[in-house]
C-alpha positions in Angstrom: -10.5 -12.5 31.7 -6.8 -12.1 30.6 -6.7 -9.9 27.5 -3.1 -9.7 27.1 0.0 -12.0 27.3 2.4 -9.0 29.3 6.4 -8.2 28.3 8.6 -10.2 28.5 6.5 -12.5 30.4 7.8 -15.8 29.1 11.1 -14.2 27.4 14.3 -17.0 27.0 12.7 -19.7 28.8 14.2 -22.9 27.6 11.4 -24.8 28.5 8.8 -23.7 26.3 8.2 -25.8 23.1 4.1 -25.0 22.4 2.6 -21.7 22.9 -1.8 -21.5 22.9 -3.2 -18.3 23.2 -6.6 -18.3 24.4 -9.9 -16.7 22.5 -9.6 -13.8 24.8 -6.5 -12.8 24.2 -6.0 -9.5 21.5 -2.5 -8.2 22.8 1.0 -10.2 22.7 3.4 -8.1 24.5 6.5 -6.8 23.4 9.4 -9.6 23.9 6.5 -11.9 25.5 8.3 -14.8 23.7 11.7 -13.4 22.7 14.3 -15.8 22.5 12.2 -19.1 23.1 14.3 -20.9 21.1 12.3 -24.6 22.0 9.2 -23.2 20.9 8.1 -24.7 17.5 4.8 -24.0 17.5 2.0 -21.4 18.3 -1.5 -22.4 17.8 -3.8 -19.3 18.4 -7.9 -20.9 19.6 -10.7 -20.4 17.3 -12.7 -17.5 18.0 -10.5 -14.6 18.3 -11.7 -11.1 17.2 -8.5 -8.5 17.4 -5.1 -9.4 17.7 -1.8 -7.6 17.5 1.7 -8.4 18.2 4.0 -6.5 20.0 7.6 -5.4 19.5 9.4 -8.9 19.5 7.2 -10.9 20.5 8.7 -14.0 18.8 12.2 -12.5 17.9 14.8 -15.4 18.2 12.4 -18.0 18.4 15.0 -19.9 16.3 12.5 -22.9 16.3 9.8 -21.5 15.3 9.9 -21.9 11.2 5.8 -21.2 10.3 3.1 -19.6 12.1 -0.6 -19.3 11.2 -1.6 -15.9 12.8 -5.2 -15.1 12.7 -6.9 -13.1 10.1 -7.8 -10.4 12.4 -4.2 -9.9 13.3 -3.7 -5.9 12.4 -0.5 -4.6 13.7 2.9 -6.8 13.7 5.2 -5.0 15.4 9.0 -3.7 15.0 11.2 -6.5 14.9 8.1 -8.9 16.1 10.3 -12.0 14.3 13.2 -10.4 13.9 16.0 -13.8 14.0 13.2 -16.4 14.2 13.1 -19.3 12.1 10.9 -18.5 10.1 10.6 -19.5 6.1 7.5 -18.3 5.1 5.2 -15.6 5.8 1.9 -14.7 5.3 0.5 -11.4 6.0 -3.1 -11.3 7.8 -6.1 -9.5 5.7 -6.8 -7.5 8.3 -3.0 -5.9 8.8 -2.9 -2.9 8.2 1.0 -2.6 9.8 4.2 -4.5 9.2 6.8 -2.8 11.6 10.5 -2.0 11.4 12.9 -5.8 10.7 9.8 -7.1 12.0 10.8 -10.4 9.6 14.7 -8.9 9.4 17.0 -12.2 10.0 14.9 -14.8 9.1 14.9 -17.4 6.6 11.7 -16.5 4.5 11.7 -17.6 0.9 8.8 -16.6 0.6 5.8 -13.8 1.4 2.2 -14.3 0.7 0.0 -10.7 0.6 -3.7 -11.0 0.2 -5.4 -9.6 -2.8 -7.5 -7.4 -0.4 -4.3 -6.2 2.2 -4.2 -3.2 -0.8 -0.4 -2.5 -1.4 3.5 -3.5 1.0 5.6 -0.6 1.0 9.3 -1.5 1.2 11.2 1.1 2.4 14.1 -0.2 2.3 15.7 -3.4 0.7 18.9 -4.5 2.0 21.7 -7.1 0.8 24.2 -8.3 3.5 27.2 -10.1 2.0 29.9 -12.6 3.2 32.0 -10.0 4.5 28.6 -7.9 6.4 28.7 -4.7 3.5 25.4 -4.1 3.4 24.0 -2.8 -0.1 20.6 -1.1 -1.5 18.5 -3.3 -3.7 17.4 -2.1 -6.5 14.0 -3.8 -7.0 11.4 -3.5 -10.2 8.1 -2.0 -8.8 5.1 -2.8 -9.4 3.9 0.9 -8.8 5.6 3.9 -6.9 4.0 6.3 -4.2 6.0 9.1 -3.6 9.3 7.6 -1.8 7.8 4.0 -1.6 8.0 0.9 -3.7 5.1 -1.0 -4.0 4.8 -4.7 -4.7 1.2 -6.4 -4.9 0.5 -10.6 -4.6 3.6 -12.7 -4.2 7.3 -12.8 -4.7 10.3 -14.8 -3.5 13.5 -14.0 -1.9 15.3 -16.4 -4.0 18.6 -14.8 -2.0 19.0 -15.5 1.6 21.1 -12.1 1.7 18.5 -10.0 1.3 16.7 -8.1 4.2 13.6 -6.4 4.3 14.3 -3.9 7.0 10.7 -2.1 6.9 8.0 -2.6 6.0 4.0 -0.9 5.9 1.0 -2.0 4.6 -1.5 0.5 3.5 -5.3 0.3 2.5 -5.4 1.4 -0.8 -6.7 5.2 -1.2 -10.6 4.8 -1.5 -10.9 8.3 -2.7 -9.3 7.7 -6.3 
């Protein structure tokens, strides 16, 4: 049985407009997908156990504007939808690892975390303007853990200029 799609495997094909990946599958290779720019939608079969995504996988898939990814999805990879079409976003319970401008370029309004992901960590918030100065963004935490901002349930990016360049997602300490 296949247990991974490899990388680069279907990278800039023009001809791609649906992706399904299989039951068996728990690995999307790194750039698998990149710069699909048909492919509107990826449907993922019912029944799979582990799944990551590799370095990106989907990155300029400029059609692509949702994706449902399973539950059991735990690593997203660095810049795994970086320039995709995405608008919204929600993060998998079972992540436990949201990589570099994985989501950088995109047009998310929006970011759903699940109650029971434990706590995002942005590293670092960036504002691009017209002219391409980028800028630190100041934003009002929710709680701090040493050189990390923490925000818990949901927020909107009611600016397209903003750019969350890195992101983590920790379990929450189960010692305290």
């Amino acid at each position: 049985n296949v247990k991974k799609i490899g990388d680069n495997v279907f990278q800039g094909n023009p001809k791609i407009t649906k992706a399904v990946i299989g039951k068996n599958i728990v690995s999307i290779g790194a750039y698998a997908f990149e710069g699909c720019a048909q492919l509107t939608e990826v449907a993922f079969e019912a029944g799979i156990t582990e799944m990551t995504i590799g370095a990106g996988a989907f990155a300029k898939c400029t059609g692509l504007t949702t994706i449902d990814l399973p539950q059991c999805t735990t690593v997203i990879d660095a810049h795994a939808f970086e320039n995709a079409g995405l608008t919204s976003f929600t993060i998998p319970e079972s992540t436990i690892s949201l990589g570099y401008k994985s989501l950088a370029g995109t047009q998310i309004t929006s970011i759903h975390i699940p109650a029971n992901v434990g706590a995002l960590t942005v590293e670092c918030v960036i504002r691009r303007d017209d002219t391409g100065t980028e800028q630190i963004v100041p934003m009002v935490p929710v709680e701090t853990k040493g050189a990390y901002v923490v925000f818990r349930g949901q927020f909107s990016l009611a600016d397209r200029g903003l750019y969350f360049y890195y992101f983590r997602v920790t379990k929450p300490d189960s010692s305290s």
